[in-house]
C-alpha positions as CSV (number, residue, x, y, z in Angstrom):
1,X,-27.4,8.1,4.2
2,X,-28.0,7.7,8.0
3,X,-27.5,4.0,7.8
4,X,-24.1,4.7,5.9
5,X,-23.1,6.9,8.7
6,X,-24.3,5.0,11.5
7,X,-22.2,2.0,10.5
8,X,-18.8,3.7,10.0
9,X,-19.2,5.7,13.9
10,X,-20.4,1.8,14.9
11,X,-16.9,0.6,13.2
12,X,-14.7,3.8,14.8
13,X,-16.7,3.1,18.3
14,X,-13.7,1.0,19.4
15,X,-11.2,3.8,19.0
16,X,-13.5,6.3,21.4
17,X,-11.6,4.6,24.5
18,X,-8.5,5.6,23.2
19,X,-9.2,8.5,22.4
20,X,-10.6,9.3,25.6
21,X,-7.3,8.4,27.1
22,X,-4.9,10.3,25.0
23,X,-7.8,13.1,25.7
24,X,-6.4,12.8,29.7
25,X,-3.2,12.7,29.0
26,X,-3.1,15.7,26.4
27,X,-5.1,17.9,29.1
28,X,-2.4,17.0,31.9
29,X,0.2,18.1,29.3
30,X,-1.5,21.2,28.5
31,X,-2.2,22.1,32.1
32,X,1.7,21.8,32.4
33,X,2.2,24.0,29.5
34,X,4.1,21.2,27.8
35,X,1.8,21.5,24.4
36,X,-1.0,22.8,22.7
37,X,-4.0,20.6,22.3
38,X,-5.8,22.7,19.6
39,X,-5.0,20.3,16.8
40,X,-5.2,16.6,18.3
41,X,-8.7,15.7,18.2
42,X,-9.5,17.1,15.3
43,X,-6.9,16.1,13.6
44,X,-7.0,12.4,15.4
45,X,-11.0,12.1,14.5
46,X,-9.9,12.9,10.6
47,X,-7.1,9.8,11.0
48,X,-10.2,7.4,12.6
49,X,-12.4,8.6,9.6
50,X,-9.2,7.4,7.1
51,X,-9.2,4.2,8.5
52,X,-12.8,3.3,8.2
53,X,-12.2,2.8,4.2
54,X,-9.8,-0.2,5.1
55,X,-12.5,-1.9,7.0
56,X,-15.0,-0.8,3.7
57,X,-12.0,-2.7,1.5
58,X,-11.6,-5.4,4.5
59,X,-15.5,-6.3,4.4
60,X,-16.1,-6.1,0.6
61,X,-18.6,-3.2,2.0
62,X,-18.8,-1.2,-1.2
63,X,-19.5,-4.0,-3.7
64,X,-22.7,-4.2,-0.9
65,X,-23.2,-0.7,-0.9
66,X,-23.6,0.0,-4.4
67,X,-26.6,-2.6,-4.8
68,X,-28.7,0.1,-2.4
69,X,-30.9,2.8,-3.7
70,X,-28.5,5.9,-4.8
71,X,-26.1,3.4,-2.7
72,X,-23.2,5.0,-4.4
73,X,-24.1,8.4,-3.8
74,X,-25.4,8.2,-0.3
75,X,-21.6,6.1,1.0
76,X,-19.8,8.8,-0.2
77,X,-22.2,11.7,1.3
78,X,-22.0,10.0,4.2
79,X,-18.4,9.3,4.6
80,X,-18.2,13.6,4.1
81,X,-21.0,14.4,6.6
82,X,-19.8,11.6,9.2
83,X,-16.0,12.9,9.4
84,X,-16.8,17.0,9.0
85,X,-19.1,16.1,12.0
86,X,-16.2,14.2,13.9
87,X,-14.3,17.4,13.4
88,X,-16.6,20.0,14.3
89,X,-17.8,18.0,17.5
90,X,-14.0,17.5,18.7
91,X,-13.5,20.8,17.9
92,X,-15.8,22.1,20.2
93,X,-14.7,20.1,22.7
94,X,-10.9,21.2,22.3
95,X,-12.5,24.9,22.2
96,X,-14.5,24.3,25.9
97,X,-10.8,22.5,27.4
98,X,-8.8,25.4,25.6
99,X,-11.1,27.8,27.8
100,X,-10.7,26.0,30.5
101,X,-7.0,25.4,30.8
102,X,-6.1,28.9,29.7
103,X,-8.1,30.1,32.7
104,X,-6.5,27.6,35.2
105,X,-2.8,28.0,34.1
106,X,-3.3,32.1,33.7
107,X,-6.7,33.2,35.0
108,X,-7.5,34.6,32.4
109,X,-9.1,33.6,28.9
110,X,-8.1,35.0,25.5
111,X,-11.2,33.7,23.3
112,X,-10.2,35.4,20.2
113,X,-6.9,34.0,20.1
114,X,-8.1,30.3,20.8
115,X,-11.2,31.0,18.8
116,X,-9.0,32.2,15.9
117,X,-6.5,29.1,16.3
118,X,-9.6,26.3,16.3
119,X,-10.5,27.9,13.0
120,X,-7.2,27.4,11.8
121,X,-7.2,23.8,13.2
122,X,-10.7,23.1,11.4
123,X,-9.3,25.2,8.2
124,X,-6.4,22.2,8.3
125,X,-8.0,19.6,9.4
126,X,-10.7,19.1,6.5
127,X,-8.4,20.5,4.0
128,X,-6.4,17.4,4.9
129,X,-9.9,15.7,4.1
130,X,-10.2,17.4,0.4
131,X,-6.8,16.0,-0.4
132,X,-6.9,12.6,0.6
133,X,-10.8,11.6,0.5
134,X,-10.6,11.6,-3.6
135,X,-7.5,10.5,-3.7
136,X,-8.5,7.1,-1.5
137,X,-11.6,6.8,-3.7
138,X,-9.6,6.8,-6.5
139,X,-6.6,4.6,-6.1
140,X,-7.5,3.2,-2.4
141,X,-5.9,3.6,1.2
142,X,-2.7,2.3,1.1
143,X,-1.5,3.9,-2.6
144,X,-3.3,7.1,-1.2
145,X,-0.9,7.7,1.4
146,X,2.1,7.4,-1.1
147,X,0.3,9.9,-3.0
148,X,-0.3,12.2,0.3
149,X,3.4,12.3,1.0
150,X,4.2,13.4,-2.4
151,X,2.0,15.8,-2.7
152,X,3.1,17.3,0.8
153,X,7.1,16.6,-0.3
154,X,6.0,18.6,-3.9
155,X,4.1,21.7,-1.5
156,X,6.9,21.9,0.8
157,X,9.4,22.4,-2.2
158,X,7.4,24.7,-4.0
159,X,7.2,27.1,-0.8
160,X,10.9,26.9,-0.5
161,X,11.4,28.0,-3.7
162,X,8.3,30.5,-3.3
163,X,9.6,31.8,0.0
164,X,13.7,32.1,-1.5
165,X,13.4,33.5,-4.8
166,X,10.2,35.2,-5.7
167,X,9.0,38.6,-3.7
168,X,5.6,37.6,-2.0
169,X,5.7,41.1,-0.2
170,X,2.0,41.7,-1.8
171,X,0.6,38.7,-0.8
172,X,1.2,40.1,3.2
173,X,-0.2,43.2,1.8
174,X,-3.5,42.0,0.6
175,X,-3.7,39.5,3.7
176,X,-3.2,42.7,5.5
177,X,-6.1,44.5,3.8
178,X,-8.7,41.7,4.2
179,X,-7.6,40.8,7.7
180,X,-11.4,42.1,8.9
181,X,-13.0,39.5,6.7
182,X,-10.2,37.1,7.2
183,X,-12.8,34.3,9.4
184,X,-15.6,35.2,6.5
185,X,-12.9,34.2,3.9
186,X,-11.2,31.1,5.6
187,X,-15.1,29.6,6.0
188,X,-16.0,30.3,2.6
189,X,-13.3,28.5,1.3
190,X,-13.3,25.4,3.8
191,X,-17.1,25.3,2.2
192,X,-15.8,25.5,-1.5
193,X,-13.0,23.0,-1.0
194,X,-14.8,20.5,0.7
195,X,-17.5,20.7,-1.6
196,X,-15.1,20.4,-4.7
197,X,-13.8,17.5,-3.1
198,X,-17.0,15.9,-2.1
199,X,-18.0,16.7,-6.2
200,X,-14.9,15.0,-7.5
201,X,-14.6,11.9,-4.9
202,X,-19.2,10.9,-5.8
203,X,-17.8,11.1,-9.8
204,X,-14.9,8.8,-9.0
205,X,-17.2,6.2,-6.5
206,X,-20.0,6.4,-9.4
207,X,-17.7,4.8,-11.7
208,X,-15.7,2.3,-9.9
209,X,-16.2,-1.2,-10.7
210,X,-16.4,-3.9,-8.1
């Protein structure tokens, strides 16, 4: 599985310079209070990951892959552990700039509040990653964003109609009663969904024909 991994970073290497330049220029901003950089990289490192399954498609990778021992269980493992890592890591980068630019624009750090908000950015960022990873494996890049957009179109209309007819006045209370274990529960579910995700993309991968 390391080999899997180490050749989609070596195929995403190219992107690090860019990444290190928006990276400038998204501090600069912040430090100007013009924007919130809590969501870029992680979000960004998610949209590198994406893209490495149209050089898999461009380089006939998988038809390669699947001729290794457990070849087809090991690429997908690997596609999983390789992204959630590019996530965590640029999280905790964004966490350590957060810190620092809250302290130079106010001189003074709230950690719970950016603490809370990198959680949220981590909750998005891989549930982004539980949508679209099966849904690539199973129909490919390009259909997989037609299917991303109409599954966010379908969400967005649903909570419309969620939000203007139906009385969700119980749902703030119970999100009022387990505020305490509110980090506990948003972690236990990032686990569950991912690994649900993981689960359903290995079954798709193990019986695609190339």
């Amino acid at each position: 599985m390391i080999g899997f991994m180490k050749k989609d970073l070596a195929m995403i290497k190219s992107n690090f310079k860019l990444i290190g330049i928006l990276l400038v220029v998204y501090v600069v901003m912040a430090l100007m209070d013009k924007m919130d950089i809590s969501f870029i990289l992680p979000f960004m490192s998610v949209m590198i990951m994406i893209s490495t399954f149209s050089y898999d498609n461009y380089n006939n990778w998988d038809a390669y892959a699947i001729s290794l021992p457990d070849g087809r269980k090991n690429s997908v493992k690997a596609k999983y552990v390789a992204t959630i890592l590019m996530v965590l890591i640029t999280a905790f980068i964004t966490t350590i700039l957060s810190f620092i630019i809250a302290y130079v624009n106010t001189n003074a750090i709230n950690y719970e509040q950016i603490l809370v908000s990198m959680l949220g950015t981590i909750f998005g960022t891989l549930l982004v990653l539980t949508f679209m990873y099966p849904i690539i494996y199973k129909f490919g890049v390009e259909k997989a964003r037609i299917g991303i957009f109409i599954i966010v179109f379908g969400l967005v209309i649903i909570g419309g109609f969620l939000l203007q007819y139906l009385d969700l006045s119980f749902i703030a209370q119970s999100l009022s009663f387990l505020e305490n274990y509110l980090v506990i529960i948003i972690i236990l579910v990032t686990i569950i969904m991912v690994y649900v995700s993981y689960k359903i993309s290995e079954k798709i991968f193990s019986k695609k024909e190339f």
